[in-house]
C-alpha positions in Angstrom: -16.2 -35.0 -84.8 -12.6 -34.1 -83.5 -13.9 -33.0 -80.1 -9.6 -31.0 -79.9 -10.2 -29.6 -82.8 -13.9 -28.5 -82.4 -13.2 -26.8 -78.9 -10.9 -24.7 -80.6 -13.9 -22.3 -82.4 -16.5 -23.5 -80.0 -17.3 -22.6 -76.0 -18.3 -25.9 -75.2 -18.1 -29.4 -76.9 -20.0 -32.9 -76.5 -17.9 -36.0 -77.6 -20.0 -39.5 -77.2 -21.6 -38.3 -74.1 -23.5 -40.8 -72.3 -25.7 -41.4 -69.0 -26.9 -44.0 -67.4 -29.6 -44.8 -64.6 -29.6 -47.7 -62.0 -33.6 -48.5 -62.2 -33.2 -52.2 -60.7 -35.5 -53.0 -58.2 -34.2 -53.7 -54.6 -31.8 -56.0 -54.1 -34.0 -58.2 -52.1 -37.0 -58.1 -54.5 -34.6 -59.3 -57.7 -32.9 -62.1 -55.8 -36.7 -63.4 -54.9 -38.0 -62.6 -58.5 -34.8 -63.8 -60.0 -34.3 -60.4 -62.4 -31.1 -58.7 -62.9 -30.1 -55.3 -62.7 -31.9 -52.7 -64.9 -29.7 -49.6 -66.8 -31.7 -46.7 -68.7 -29.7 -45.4 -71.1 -31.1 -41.7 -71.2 -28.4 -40.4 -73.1 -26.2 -42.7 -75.5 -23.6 -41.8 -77.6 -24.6 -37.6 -78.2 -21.9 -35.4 -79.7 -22.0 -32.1 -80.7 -20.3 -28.6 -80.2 -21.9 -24.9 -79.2 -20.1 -21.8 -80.8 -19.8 -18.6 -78.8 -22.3 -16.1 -78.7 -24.9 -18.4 -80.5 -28.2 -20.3 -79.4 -28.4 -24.3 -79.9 -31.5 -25.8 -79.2 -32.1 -29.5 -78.5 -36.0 -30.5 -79.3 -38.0 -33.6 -78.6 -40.6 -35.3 -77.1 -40.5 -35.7 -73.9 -38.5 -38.6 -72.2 -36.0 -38.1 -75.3 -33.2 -36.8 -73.0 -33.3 -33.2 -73.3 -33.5 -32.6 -70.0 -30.6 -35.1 -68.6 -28.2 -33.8 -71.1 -28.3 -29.6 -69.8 -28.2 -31.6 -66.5 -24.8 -33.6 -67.4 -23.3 -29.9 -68.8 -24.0 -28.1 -65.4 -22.6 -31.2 -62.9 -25.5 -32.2 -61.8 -25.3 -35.4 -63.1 -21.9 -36.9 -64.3 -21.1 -38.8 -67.7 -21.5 -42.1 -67.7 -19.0 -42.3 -70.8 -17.9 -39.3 -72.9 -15.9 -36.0 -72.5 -17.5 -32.9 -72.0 -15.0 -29.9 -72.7 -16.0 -26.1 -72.0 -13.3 -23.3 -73.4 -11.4 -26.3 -74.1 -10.8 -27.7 -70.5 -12.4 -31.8 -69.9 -14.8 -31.1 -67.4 -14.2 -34.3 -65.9 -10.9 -35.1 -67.1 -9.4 -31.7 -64.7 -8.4 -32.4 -61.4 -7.8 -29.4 -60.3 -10.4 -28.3 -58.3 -10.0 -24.5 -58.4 -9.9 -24.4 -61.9 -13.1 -26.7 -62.6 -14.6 -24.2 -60.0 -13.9 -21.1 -62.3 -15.1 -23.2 -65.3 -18.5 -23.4 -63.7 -19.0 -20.0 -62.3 -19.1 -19.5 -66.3 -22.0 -21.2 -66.7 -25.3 -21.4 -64.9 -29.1 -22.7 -66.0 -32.5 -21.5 -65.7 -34.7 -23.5 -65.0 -38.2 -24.9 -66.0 -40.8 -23.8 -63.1 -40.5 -20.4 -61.9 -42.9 -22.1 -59.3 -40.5 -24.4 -58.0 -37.3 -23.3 -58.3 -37.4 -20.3 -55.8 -36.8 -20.8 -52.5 -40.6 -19.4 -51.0 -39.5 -18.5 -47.9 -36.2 -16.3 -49.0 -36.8 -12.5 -49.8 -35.8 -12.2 -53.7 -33.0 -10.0 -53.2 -31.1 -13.2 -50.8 -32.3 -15.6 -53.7 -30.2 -13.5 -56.8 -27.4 -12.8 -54.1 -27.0 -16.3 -53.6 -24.9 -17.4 -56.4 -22.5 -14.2 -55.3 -21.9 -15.5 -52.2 -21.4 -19.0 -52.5 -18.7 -18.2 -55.5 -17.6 -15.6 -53.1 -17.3 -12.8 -56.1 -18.2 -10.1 -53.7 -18.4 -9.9 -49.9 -19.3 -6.4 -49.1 -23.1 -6.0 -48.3 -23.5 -2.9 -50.2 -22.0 -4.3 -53.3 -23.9 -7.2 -53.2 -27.1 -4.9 -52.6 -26.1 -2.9 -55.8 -25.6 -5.4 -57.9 -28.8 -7.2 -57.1 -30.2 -4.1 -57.8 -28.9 -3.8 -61.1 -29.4 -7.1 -62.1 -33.1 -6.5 -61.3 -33.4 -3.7 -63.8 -30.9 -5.9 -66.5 -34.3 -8.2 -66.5 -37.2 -5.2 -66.3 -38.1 -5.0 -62.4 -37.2 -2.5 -59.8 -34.5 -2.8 -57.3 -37.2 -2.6 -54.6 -38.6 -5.7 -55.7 -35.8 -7.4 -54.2 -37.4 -7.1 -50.5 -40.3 -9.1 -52.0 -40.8 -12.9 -51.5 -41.3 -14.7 -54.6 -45.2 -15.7 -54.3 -45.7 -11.8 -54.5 -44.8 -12.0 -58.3 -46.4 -13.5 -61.4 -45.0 -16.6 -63.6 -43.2 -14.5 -65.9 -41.9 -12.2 -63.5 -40.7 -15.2 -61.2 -39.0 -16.4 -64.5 -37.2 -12.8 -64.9 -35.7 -13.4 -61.4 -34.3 -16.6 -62.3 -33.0 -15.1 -65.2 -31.2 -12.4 -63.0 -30.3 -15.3 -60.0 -28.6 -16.7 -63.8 -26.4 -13.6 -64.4 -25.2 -12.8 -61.0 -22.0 -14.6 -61.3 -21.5 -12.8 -65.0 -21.6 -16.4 -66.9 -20.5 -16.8 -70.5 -23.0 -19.7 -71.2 -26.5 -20.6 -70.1 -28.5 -23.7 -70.1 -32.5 -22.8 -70.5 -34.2 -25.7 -69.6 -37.4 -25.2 -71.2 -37.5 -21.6 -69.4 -40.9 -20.5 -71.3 -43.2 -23.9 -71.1 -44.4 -22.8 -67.7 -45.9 -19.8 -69.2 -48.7 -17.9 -70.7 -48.0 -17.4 -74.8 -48.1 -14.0 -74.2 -45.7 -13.8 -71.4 -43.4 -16.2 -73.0 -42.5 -13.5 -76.3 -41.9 -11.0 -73.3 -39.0 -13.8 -71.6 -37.8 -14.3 -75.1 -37.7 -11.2 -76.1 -35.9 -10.2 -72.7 -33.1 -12.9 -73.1 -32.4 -12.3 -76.9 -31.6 -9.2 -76.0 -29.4 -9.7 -73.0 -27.7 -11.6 -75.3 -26.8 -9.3 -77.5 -26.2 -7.2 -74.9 -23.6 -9.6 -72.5 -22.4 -11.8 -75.4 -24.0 -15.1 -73.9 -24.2 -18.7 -75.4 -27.7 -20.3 -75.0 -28.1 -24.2 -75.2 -31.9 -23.6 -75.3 -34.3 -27.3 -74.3 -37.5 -26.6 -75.7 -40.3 -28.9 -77.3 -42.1 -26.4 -78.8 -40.9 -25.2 -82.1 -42.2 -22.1 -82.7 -40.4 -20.7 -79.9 -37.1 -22.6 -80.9 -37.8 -21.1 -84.6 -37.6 -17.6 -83.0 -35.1 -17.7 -80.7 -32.2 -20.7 -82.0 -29.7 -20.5 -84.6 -28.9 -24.1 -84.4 -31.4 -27.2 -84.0 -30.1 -30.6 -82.6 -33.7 -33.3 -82.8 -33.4 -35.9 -80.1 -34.6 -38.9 -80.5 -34.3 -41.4 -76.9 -31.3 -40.6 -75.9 -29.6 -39.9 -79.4 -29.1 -37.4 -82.0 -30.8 -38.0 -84.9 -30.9 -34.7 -86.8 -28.2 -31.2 -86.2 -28.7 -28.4 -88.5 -29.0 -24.5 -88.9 -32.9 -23.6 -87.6 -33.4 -22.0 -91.2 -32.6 -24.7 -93.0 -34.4 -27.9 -90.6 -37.4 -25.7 -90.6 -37.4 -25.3 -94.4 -35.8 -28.4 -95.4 -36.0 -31.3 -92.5 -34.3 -34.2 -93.5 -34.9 -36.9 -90.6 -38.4 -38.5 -90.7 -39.2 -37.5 -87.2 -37.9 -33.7 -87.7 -40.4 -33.6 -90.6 -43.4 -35.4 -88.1 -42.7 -33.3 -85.8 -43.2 -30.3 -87.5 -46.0 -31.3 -89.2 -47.5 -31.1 -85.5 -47.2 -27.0 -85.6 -50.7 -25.7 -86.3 -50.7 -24.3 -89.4 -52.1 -20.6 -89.1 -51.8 -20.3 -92.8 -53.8 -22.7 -93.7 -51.3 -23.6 -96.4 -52.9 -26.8 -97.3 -49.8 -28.4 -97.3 -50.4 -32.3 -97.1 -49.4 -33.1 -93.1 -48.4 -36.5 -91.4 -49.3 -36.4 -88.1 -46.4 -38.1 -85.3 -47.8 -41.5 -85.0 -47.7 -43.9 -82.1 -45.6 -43.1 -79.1 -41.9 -43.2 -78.0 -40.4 -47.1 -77.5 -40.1 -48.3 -73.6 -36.3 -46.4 -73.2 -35.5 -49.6 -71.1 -36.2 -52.1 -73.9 -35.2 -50.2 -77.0 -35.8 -51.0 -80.6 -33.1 -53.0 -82.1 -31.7 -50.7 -85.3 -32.5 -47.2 -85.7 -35.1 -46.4 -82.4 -37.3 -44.6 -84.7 -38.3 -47.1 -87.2 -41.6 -48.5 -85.4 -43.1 -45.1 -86.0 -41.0 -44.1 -89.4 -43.4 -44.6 -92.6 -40.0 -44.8 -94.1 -38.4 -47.4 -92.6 -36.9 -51.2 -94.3 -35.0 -54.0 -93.1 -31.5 -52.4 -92.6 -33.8 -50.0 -90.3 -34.6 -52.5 -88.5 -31.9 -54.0 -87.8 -28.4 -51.8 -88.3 -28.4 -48.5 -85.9 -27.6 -45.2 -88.4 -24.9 -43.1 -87.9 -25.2 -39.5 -87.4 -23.7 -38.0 -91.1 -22.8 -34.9 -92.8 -25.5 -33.8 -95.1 -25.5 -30.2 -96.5 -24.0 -27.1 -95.2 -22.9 -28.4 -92.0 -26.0 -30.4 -90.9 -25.7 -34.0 -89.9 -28.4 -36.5 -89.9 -28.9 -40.0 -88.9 -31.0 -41.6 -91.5 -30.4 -45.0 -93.7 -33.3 -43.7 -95.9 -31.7 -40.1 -96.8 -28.0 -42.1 -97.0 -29.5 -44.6 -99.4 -31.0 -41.4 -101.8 -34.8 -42.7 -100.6 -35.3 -39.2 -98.9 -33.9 -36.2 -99.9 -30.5 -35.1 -98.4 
């Protein structure tokens, strides 16, 4: 993908992104054991790009990378290789300091927990402020009051709830305040990191529900984590499967839930409980994801992959175009032994 070109039409663009982790043991303990340093490659080689105003989701097991990529987009970790480019700026390639600033006031996250990532012992009204006044977008105290306010009827609570401290509020309405906290700085582009998996079913439509329609209202971008797919089928126009630290599957949510292509995209769907009780024949995901520090040699799925031969096993696949603009990584679907 020509990352120039792609930033052109899309908010934010992925080029051969990669992070890695130090996980050697202490210097002392590896001279006396005689081991060398340890690198986990939690992200290797991802590319892809997000359009404006649409919702991308990245699925997975867990321990696939999800999470350490919407970390590497916000700056909370930084690329170990790769170029990250939002409205067409390289994140890391800019060094002016101002200007990356404004860059990132357009984009915030949500977070998993509603539990955890609320300061306990601030009122919520300080908590949603907090954003405003460290990006210094408004300095009056009135203003600020107002527009936490407002914010707190954008997500369905009352401005008085802002003089409340966070253990005073359910999961889901702990989750609608991080969704507010989110908006305060009037982003473009928000990274949900699994927002819903902390709560009930029931709860979860009403969060959904709520941020589809700030969407439509505000114009946002979503790159949504999830690893459930039912909720990604409702709210994403886009699926990327992950697969330890790599892409192995990118394509429109109607057609990879209609027609998946990759093995594990088809496993893993197979793992929905079907309601319907279509009778459809099912295979189950088998065995578990490889150690992530010792990685299969080839493609990373084929220990698990009923479809897998000896160029599997030994030559990595590339991620190609198949279809209407979806790419998959696959030697069986580019050899014609799976559908394309």
């Amino acid at each position: 993908m020509n990352a120039d070109r792609s930033s052109q039409h899309s908010l934010l663009v992925l080029e051969d992104i990669g992070r890695d982790f130090d996980v050697s043991k202490p210097w002392l303990n590896r001279v006396l054991e005689r081991e060398p340093r340890r690198h986990l490659q939690a992200v290797d080689g991802l590319s892809l790009d997000i359009r404006r105003g649409e919702t991308l989701a990245l699925v997975g097991e867990s321990g696939c990378g999800k999470s350490t990529v919407a970390r590497l987009i916000v700056g909370l970790h930084a690329a170990s290789r790769g170029r990250i480019a939002f409205d067409g700026v390289d994140l890391a390639g800019s060094r002016s300091h101002a200007r990356n600033a404004q860059l990132r006031q357009r984009m915030q996250m949500i977070f998993q927990d509603p539990y955890a990532s609320l300061n306990p012992r601030w009122r919520v009204a300080r908590i949603i402020a907090e954003p405003l006044r460290a990006q210094q977008l408004l300095a009056d105290r009135q203003a600020v009051r107002d527009r936490v306010g407002e914010l707190l009827k954008q997500v369905g609570l009352a401005p008085e709830d802002g003089d409340r401290f966070p253990h005073e509020f359910s999961g889901g309405q702990r989750q609608r305040i991080s969704i507010a906290r989110a908006l305060s700085s009037n982003p473009e582009f928000l990274v949900c990191d699994e927002p819903t998996s902390a709560l009930d079913v029931s709860v979860q439509a009403q969060v959904l529900n709520l941020m589809r329609d700030l969407q439509q209202q505000l114009g946002l971008t979503y790159l949504f984590i999830a690893h459930n797919l039912a909720v990604v089928a409702y709210i994403a126009s886009r699926v990327g499967v992950m697969y330890l630290g790599r892409l192995v599957e990118l394509a429109d949510a109607s057609t990879l839930f209609t027609h998946p292509r990759h093995p594990y995209t088809s496993m893993l769907l197979d793992a929905i409980p079907d309601l319907e009780m279509s009778g459809r024949p099912r295979t189950p995901v088998a065995g578990e994801v490889p150690n992530p520090l010792n990685p299969p040699a080839g493609c990373a799925f084929h220990p698990r992959c009923p479809h897998a031969n000896k160029r599997c096993k030994t030559e990595r696949p590339i991620l190609n175009a198949v279809g209407a603009g979806g790419r998959v990584a696959c030697h069986a679907v580019e050899e014609g032994r799976l559908p394309a």
